[in-house]
N, C-alpha and C positions, 0 to 999 in steps of 0.2 A: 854614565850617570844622568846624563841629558834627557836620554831618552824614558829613561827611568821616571824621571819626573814628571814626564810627557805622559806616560803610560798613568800614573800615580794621579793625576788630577783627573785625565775620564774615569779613574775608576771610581771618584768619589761622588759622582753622579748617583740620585734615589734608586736610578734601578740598573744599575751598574751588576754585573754578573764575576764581580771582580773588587776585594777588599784591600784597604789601602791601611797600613798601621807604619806610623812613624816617631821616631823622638829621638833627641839628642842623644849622642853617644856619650859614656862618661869618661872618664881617664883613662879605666880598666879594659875600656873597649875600644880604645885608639885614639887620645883624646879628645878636647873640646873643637869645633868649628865643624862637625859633622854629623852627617843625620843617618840612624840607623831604622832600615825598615824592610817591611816585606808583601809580599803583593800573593794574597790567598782568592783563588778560584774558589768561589761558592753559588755555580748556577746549580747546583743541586740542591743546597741548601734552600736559595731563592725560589727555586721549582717547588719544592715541598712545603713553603712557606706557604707559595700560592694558589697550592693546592688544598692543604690545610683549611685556608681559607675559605674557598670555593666550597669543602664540604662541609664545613661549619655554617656557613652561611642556609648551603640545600640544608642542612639537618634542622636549622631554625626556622627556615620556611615549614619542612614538614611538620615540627612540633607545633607551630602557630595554626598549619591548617587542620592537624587532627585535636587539639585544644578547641577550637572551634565547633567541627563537627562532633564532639563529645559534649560542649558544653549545649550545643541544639538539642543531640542526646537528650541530656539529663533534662533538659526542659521539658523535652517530648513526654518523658515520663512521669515529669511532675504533672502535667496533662492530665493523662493516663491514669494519674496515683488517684487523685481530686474525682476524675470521672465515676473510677470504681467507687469511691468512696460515697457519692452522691447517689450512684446507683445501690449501691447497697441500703445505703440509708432509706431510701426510699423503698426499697426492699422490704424492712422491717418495719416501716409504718407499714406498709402494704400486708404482711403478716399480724400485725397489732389489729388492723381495720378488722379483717379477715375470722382473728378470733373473737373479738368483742362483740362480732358479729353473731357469729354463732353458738357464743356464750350466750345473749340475749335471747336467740331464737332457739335455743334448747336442740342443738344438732351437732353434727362432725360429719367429716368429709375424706375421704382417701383418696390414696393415688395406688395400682398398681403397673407394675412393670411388667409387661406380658413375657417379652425375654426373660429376664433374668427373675420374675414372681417376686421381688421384692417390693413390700409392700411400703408405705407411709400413710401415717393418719394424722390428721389435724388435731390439736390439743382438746377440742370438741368433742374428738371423738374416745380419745381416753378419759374426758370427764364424763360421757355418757355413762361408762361404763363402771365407774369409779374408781377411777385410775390415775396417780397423779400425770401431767400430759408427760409423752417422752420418756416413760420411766420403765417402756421396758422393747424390743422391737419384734417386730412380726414377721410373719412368711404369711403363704396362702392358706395354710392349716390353721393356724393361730387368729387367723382371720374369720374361719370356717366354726371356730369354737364358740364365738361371738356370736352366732346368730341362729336364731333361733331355731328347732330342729326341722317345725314344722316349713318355715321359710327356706332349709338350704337349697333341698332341689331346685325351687325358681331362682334362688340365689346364683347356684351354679351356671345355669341355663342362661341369664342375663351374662354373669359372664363370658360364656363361651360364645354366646352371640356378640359379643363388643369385639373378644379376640381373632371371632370369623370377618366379621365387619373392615377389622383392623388389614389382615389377613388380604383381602382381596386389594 
């Protein structure tokens, strides 16, 4: 029993690998003036406590450092959002300037695509023609209908020379 009790105090030590439970016996148990207890090995228990831990801990670091790098993320893009947004906007002044222009000066303007012949015309250029702008879209043919019959040959000819131009 001596030893028991010897054994019974190291094991109430914090990091004891060794649990100590005790209490009074009662009558039914043999009776009073004696202590009933028992002495449970739990380094496996204490292992996986501290291991537990350990990974609780790495997972908290990870979460804080990619909380972090997401939250730089989202800011970058808030960046990003603000930049297109001003470049855009600036975009459509730059298109407003562009038609009020050529509404004044009584003209329009095109883009063609050499690759793919798809064409684009300035709002200009479908009020030339008395068109509301944008209201209807073009290829090279539709382009070709436009203008007038004795103009097409030079027409063509300027183009094929911008496409040769392009070309080399």
């Amino acid at each position: 029993p001596r030893e028991t009790k010897v054994q019974s105090s190291e094991c109430l030590k914090p990091h004891s690998r060794r649990a100590a439970s005790m209490r009074p016996a009662t009558a039914s148990q043999g009776g009073s003036g004696e202590i009933i207890g028992s002495l449970t090995d739990i380094t496996a228990r204490k292992e996986a406590e501290t291991a537990l831990q350990q990974a609780r801990n790495e997972l908290e670091e990870q979460v804080a450092a990619r909380t972090g790098e997401l939250q730089q993320t989202v800011e970058q893009l808030h960046v990003e959002i603000r930049e297109r947004q001003d470049t855009e906007e600036r975009l459509r002044n730059s298109q407003a300037v562009l038609n009020e222009a050529q509404t004044i000066a009584r003209m329009g303007s095109f883009r063609r695509n050499i690759t793919s012949g798809r064409v684009e015309w300035s709002d200009g250029m479908f009020r030339l023609i008395g068109h509301e702008p944008q209201s209807f879209s073009l290829d090279h043919d539709s382009l070709l209908s436009f203008v007038h019959p004795k103009d097409k040959e030079q027409f063509e000819t300027g183009i094929a020379e911008c496409i040769d131009t392009h070309s080399k």
